[in-house]
C-alpha positions in Angstrom: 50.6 -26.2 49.2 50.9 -25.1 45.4 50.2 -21.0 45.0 47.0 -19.7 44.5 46.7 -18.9 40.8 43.4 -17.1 40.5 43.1 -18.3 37.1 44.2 -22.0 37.3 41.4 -22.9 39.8 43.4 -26.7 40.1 45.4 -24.3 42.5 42.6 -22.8 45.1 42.5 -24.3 48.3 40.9 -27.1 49.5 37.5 -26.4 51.7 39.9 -27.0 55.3 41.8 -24.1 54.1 39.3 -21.6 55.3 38.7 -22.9 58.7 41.5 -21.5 60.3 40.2 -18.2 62.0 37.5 -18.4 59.0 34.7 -18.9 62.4 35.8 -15.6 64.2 32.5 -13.7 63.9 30.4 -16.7 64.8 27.9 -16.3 67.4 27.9 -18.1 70.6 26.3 -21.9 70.6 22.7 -21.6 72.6 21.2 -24.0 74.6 17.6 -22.3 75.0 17.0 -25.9 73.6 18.4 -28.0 76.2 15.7 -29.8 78.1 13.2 -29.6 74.6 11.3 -32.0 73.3 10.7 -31.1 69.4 9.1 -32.4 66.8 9.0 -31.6 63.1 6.0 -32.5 60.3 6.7 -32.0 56.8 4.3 -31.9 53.9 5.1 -35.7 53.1 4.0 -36.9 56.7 7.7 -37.3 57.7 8.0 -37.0 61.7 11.5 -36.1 63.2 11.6 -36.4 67.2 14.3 -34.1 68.4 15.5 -34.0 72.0 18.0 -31.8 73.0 20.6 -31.5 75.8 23.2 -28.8 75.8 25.4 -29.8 73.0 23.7 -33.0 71.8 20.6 -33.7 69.7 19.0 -37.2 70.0 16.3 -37.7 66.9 13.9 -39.9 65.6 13.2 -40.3 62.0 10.1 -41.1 60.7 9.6 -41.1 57.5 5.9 -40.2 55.4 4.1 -42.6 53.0 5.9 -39.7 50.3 9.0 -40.4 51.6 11.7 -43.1 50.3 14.1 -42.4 53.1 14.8 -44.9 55.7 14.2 -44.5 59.4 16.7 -44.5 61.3 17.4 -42.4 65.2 20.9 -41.4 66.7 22.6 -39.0 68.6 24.7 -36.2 67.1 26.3 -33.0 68.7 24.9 -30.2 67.7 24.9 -26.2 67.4 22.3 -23.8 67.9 22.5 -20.0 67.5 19.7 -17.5 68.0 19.0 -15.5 64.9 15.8 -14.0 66.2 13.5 -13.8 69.0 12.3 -17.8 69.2 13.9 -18.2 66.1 16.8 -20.1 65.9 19.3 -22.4 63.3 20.3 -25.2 64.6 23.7 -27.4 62.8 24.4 -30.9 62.8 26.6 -33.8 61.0 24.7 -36.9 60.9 27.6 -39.2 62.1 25.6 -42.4 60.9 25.7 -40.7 57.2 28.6 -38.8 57.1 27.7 -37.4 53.7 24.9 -35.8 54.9 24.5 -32.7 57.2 21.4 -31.0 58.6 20.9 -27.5 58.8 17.2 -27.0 61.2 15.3 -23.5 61.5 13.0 -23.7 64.2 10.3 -21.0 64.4 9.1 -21.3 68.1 7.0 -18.0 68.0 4.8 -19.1 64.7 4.9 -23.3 65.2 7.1 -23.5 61.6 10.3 -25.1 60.6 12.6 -25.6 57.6 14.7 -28.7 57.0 17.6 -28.1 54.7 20.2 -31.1 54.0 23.4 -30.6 52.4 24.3 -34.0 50.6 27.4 -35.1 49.3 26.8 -37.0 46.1 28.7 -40.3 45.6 28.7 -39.6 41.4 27.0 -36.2 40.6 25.5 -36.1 37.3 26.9 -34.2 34.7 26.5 -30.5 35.2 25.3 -31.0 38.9 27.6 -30.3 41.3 29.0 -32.3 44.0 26.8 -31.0 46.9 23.5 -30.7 46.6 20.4 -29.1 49.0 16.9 -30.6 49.7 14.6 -28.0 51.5 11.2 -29.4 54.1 9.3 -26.9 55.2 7.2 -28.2 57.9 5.2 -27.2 61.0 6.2 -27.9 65.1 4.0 -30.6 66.1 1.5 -29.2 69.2 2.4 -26.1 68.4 -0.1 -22.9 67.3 0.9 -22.4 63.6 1.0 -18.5 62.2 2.8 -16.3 59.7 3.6 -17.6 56.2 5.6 -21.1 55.5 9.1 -20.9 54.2 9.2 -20.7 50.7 11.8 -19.4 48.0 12.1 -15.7 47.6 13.6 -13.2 45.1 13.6 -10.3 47.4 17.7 -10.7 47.7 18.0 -10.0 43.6 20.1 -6.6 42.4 21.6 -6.6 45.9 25.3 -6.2 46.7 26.5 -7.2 50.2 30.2 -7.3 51.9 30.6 -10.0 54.4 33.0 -9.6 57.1 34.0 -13.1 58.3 37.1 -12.3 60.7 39.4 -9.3 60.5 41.5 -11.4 58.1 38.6 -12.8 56.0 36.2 -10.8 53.6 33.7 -11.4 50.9 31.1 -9.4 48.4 27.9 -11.1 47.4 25.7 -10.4 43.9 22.8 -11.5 43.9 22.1 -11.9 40.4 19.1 -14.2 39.5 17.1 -17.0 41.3 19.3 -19.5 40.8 22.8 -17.6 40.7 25.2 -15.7 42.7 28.7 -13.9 42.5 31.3 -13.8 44.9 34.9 -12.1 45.0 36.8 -12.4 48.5 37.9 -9.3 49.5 41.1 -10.6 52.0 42.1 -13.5 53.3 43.9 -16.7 51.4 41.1 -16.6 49.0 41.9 -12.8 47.9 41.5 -12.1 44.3 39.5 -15.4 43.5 35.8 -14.7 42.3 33.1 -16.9 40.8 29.6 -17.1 39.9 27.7 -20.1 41.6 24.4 -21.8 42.2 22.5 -20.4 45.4 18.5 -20.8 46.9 17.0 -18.4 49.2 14.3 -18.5 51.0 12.6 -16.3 53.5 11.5 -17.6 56.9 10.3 -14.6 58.1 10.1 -10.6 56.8 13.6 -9.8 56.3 15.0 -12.9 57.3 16.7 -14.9 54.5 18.1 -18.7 54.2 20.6 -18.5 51.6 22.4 -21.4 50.1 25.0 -22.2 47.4 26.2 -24.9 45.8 30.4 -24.6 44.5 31.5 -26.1 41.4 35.1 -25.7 41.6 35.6 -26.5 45.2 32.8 -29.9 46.5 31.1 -27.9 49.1 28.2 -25.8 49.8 27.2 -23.8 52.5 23.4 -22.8 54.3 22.8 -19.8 56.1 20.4 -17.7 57.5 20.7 -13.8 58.0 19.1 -11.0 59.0 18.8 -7.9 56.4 15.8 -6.1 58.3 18.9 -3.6 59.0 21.0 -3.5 55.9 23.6 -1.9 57.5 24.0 -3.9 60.0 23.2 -7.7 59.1 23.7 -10.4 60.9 24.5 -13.9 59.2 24.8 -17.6 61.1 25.6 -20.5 58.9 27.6 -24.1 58.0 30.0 -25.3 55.4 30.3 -28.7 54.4 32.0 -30.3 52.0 35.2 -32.9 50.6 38.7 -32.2 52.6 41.5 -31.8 49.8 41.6 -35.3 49.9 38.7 -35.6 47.7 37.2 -38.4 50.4 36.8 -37.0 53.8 33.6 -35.4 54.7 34.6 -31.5 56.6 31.8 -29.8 58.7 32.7 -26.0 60.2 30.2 -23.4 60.9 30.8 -19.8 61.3 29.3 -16.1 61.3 29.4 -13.0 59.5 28.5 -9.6 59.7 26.9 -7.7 56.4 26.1 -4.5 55.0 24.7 -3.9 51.9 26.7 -1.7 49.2 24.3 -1.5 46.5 20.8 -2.5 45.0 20.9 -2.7 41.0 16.9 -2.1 39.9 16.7 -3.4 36.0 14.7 -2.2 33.4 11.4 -3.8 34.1 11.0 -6.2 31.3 14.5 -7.4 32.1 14.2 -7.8 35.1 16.4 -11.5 36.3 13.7 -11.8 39.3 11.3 -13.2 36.1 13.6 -15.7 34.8 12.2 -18.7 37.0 9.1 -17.2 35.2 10.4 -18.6 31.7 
C-alpha cells in the first residue's frame, strides 16, 4: 500500500484499513432480545416488525402513506449491545440492499425508538458526500410511551473528547458546531491525519448522545451512541460503513470506545456556534 502522506489525502487508507484490532474495546453482542417480538411506528405511519433470535433479526417493512419506500421483509444477522438499562443499539446490514445499513435504538423503559440509516449514494450530488444518514424517531408499538422523543441536540458543542479504540488506536473529537466536527488520531495507522467533517447528534436520553458523521475524503460514515453522564468515564458503542478501497464493495464493522472528556470551550455569548442552525 502507498505511505500515508498526511497531506496528500489520495494516500490515507481505505475504510478496511482500520478494522484490524480497530473493534478491541467493543462491548459484547446481547441477546436480551432473543425471543422478542418488536415493533417500531414512525411519524410517517411506517410499521417495521422485528423478531429477534440470538444473532438474527427477521423484519417486516411497512411502509406509511408519507413514505416512498418499498416494503420489503428478510432476515439479517444482527448485533445488539446494551448502552443503558432497557436501552440498547442494535446493528445490521440489510443483505437485500447492500448499500444500506440500519443502526436501531430501542428504548424499552420509555416505549421510544430511533431509526438511523447509513446510505451509500450511487452519484452523490456535488458537495454531498458519499454516505448519507436519515434519522425516524418513532414509538414501540403496545408499549407505554414516556420521556422526551429523540431529537437533535447541541449539548456536545465546545467539547473535546479522546477516544480510546484499542491500545493501538486513538482519537480526539471537537465538537465545533451543529453540523461540524474535528478529528486528529492520536496512534494507530491513521496517526497524524486530522480533518474537519459533517456529524448529527441527537440525544435519546439525559446524557446519552447518537452521534454521527459523514467523511469526505474517505466514502464512509459511522453512527454511535455513547454515554457522557460520566465524562470521565464514557462509554461509546457504534458501526462503520462504508466503500472497501475498491471504490465498489460495501464494508460493515462495528466497534467500541472508551471516552473522556479533555476540555469544554464556552464562547462569547453572541458567538456562540450552538446558534448557527439559528441563522
Amino acid at each position: 500500500m502507498t505511505t500515508l502522506n498526511p497531506a496528500d489525502t489520495s494516500t490515507w487508507l481505505p475504510l478496511e484499513g482500520l478494522a484490524p484490532g480497530f473493534d478491541a474495546n467493543k462491548a459484547p453482542h446481547s441477546t436480551a432480545l432473543s425471543g422478542r417480538e418488536i415493533t417500531v411506528v414512525d411519524a410517517r405511519g411506517t410499521r417495521i416488525v422485528h423478531r429477534f433470535a440470538d444473532a438474527a433479526v427477521t423484519w417486516d417493512y411497512q411502509p406509511g402513506a408519507e413514505d416512498a419506500t418499498e416494503a420489503a421483509s428478510d432476515t439479517d444477522d444482527y448485533e445488539a449491545f446494551e448502552v443503558d438499562a432497557d436501552l440498547y443499539f442494535v446493528q445490521f446490514h440489510h443483505r437485500y440492499l447492500p448499500n444500506e445499513a440500519v443502526s436501531l435504538i430501542l428504548d424499552l423503559r420509555h416505549g421510544r425508538a430511533l431509526a438511523v440509516i447509513s446510505e451509500i449514494l450511487a452519484a452523490p450530488e456535488k458537495g454531498r458526500t458519499r454516505v448519507q444518514h436519515h434519522f425516524a424517531p418513532g414509538v414501540i408499538e403496545g408499549a407505554e410511551v414516556s420521556g422526551a422523543e429523540a431529537a437533535p441536540t447541541t449539548t456536545l458543542i465546545g467539547r473535546r473528547v479522546e477516544w480510546v479504540y484499542s491500545t493501538e488506536h486513538a482519537y480526539e473529537h471537537v465538537y465545533l458546531s451543529p453540523r461540524w466536527y474535528s478529528w486528529q488520531c492520536l496512534a494507530g495507522p491513521e496517526r497524524g491525519l486530522a480533518d474537519t467533517d459533517e456529524n448529527s447528534v441527537w440525544e435519546v436520553r439525559p446524557g446519552i448522545y447518537v452521534f454521527a458523521w459523514r467523511e469526505k475524503v474517505i466514502p464512509c460514515a459511522s453512527v454511535t451512541i455513547a454515554d457522557h453522564r460520566d465524562v470521565n468515564a464514557i462509554r461509546s458503542h457504534g458501526v462503520l460503513f462504508g466503500l472497501d478501497e475498491s471504490g465498489e464493495v460495501p464494508t460493515h464493522f462495528t466497534f467500541g470506545a472508551h471516552g473522556r472528556l479533555l476540555s469544554t470551550t464556552l464562547h462569547t455569548p453572541e458567538l456562540e456556534p450552538a446558534t448557527f442552525g439559528d441563522r
